[in-house]
C-alpha positions in Angstrom: -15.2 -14.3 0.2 -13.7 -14.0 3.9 -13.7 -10.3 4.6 -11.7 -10.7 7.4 -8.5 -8.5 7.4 -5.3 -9.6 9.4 -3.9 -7.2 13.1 -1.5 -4.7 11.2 0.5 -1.8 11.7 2.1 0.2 9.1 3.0 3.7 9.3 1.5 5.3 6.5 2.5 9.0 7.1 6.1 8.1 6.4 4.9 6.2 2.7 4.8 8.6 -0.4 1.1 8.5 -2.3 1.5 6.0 -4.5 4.9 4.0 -3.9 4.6 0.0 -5.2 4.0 -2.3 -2.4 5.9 -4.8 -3.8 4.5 -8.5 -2.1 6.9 -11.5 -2.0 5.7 -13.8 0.2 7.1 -17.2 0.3 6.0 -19.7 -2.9 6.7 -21.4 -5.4 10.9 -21.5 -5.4 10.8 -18.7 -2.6 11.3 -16.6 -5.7 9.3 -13.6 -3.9 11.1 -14.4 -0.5 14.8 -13.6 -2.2 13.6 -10.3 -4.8 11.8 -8.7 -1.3 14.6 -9.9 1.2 17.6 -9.1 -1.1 15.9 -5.4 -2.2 15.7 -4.7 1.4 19.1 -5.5 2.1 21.2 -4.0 -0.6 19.0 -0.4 -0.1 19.3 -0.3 4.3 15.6 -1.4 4.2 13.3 0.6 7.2 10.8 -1.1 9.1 7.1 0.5 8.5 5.2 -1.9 10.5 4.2 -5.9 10.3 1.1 -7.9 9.4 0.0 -10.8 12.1 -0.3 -14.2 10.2 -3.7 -15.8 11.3 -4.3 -19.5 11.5 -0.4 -20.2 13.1 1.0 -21.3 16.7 2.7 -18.4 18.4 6.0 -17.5 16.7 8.3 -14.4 16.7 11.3 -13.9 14.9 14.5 -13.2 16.3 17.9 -11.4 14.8 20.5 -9.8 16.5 19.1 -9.8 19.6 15.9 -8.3 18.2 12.4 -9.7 18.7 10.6 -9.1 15.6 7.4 -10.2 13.6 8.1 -12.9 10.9 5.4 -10.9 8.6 7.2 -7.2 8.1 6.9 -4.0 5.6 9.9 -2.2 4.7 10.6 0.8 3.2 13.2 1.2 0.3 14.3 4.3 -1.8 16.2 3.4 -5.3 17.4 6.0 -7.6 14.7 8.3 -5.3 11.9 5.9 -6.7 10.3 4.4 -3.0 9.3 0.9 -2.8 7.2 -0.7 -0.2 8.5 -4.2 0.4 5.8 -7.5 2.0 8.2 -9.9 3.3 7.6 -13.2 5.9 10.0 -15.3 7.3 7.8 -18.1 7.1 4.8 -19.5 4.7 1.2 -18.2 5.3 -1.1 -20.9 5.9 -3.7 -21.6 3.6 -6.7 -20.4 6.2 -4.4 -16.9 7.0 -4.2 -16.0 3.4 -7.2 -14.0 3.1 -6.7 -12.0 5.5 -3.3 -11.6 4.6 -4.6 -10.3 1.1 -7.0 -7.9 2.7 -4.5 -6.4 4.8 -1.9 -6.1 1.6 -4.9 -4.4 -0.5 -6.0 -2.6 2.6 -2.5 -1.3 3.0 -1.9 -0.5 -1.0 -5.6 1.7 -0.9 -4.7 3.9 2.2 -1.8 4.9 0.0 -3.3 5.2 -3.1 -0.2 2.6 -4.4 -0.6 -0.8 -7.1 1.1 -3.9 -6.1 3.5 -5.7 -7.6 3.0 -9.6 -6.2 5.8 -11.4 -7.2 6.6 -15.1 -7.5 7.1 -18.3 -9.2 5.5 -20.7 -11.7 6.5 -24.5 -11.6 8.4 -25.5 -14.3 9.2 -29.3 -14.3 12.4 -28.1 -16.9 14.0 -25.5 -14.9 16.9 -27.6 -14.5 17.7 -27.0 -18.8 16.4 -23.6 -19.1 19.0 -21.0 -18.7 17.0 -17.7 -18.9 13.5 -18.4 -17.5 10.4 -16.6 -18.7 8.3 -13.9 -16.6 4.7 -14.1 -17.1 2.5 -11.2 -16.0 -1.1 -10.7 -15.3 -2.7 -7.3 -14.3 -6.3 -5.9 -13.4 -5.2 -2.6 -14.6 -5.1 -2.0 -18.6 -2.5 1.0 -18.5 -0.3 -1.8 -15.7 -0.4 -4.0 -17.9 0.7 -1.6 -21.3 3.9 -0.7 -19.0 5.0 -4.3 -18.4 4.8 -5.5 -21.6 6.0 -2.2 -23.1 9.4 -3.6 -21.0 10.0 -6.0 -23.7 10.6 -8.4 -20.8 8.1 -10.6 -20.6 5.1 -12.8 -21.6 1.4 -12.4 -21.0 -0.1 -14.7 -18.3 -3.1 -16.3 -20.8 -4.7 -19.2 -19.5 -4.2 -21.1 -16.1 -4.9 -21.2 -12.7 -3.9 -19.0 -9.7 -4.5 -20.1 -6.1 -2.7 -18.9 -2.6 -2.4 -15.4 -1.4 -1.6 -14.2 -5.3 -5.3 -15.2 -5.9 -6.9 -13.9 -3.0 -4.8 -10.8 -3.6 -6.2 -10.7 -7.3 -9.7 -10.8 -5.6 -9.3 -8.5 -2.4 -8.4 -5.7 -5.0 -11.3 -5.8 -7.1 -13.4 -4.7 -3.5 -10.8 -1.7 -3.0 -10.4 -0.6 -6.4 -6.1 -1.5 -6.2 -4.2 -2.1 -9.1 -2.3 -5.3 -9.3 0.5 -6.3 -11.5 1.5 -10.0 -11.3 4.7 -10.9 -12.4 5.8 -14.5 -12.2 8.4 -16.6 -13.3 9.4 -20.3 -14.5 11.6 -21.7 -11.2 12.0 -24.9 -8.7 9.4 -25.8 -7.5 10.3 -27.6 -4.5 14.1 -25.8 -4.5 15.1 -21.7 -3.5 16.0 -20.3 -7.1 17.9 -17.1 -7.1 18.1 -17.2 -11.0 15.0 -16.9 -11.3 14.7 -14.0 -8.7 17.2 -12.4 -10.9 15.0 -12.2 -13.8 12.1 -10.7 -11.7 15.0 -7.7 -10.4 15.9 -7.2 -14.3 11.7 -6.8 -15.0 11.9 -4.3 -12.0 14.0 -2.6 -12.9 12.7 -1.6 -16.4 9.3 -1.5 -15.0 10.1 1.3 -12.3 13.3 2.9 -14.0 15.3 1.8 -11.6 18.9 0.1 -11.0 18.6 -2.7 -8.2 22.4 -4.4 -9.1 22.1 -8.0 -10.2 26.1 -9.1 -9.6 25.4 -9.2 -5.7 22.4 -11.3 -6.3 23.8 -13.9 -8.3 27.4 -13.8 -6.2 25.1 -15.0 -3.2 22.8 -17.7 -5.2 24.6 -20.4 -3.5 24.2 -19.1 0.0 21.3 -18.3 -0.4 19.7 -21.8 -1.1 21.4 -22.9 1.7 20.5 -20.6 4.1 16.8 -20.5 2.6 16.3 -24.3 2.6 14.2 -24.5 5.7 12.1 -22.0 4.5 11.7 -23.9 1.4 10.6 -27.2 3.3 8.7 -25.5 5.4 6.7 -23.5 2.0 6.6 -26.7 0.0 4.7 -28.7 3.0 2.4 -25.5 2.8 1.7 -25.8 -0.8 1.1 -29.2 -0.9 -2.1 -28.9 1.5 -3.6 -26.3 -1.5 -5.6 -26.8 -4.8 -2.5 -27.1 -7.4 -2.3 -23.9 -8.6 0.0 -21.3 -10.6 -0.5 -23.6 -13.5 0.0 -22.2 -17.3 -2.6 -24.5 -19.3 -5.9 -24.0 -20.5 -8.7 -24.1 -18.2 -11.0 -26.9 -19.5 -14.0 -26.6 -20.8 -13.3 -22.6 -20.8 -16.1 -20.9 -22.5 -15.3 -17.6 -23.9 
């Protein structure tokens, strides 16, 4: 495994012990990319800091004037709970993402916090399925009680994982960080803020919190349009990976 952890800076004195990091870098349906982004915006997100993304041409980010890194960590307070929030403006290439997940678990242990990665799963369907199912997966028995004992969702059982949710997955295991996967049927190809949606209402019953849902859903149509670059831009990522987020048996699986 690449040891290797990506140039950071976050400002951990102003981080209570323990906060989720929440990660939601861009995927499958950019389903991570609009819970992180649209958290941040309807709680006056503060900047803690950014993470470099290796392997990429020189880029910044600009808005409002402001010259900013496209990988950035915010900091959130909801009903007093504080979040940590892992957003990008752009996908992580498939040679960055390891050190991208060593700087996520690196970040998560010097705060003694779990992260939450959140994200999409494929679903050829979507188009027919009006309330899509959130799958979690968690290294962390006691994690893992306190999302299913949400009622909200279904256990992650057999599959695949690849991309930085995988990396993340194997990062912690070195750093002793509790991760809690949830994921979620969506697009594939195609921003899906329904399927965001669902992730917020699992959030919220995870945490015991009360991140509105009305704003969200007002927006959906905006927000594919404004997030439709991105989109391109994450599917021509994925398509240069092993296929992966993939609910099926594994074959020959012995137990």
């Amino acid at each position: 495994m690449n040891g290797s952890v990506a140039p950071y800076l976050f400002e951990r004195k102003r981080v209570e012990q323990g906060s989720p990091v929440i990660e939601g870098l861009p995927e499958v349906g950019l389903v991570g990319t609009i819970v992180t982004s649209y958290i941040a915006s309807q709680f006056n997100g503060e900047a803690l800091g950014y993470i470099e993304i290796s392997d990429l041409p020189p880029i910044v980010t600009v808005l409002d004037s402001k010259i900013l890194e496209p990988c950035r960590m915010y900091k959130v307070s909801v009903n007093s709970r504080q979040l940590v929030l892992v957003y990008s403006d752009v996908p992580v290439p498939p040679r960055g993402m390891w050190g991208m997940a060593n700087s996520i678990t690196e970040i998560a242990s010097s705060t003694k916090s779990p992260i939450i990665s959140v994200g999409g799963i494929p679903e050829p369907d979507r188009l027919d399925i009006e309330k899509p199912k959130v799958y979690v997966l968690s290294n962390d028995a006691e994690l893992f009680r306190m999302a299913e004992a949400t009622g909200y969702v279904q256990r992650f059982e057999n599959g695949y994982l690849t991309g930085v949710k995988a990396a993340i997955l194997k990062s912690a295991a070195k750093r002793d960080v509790k991760v809690l996967l949830a994921l979620v049927q969506s697009h594939m190809n195609y921003p899906d803020p329904g399927a965001a949606a669902e992730v917020v209402t699992f959030l919220n019953k995870l945490l015991g919190v009360a991140i509105p849902l009305e704003p969200l859903l007002e927006q959906a149509e905006q927000l594919k349009m404004q997030m439709r670059d991105l989109m391109r831009r994450t599917s021509t990522n994925l398509s240069r990976m092993p296929i992966g987020l993939q609910l099926e048996s594994p074959p020959g699986y012995i137990r």
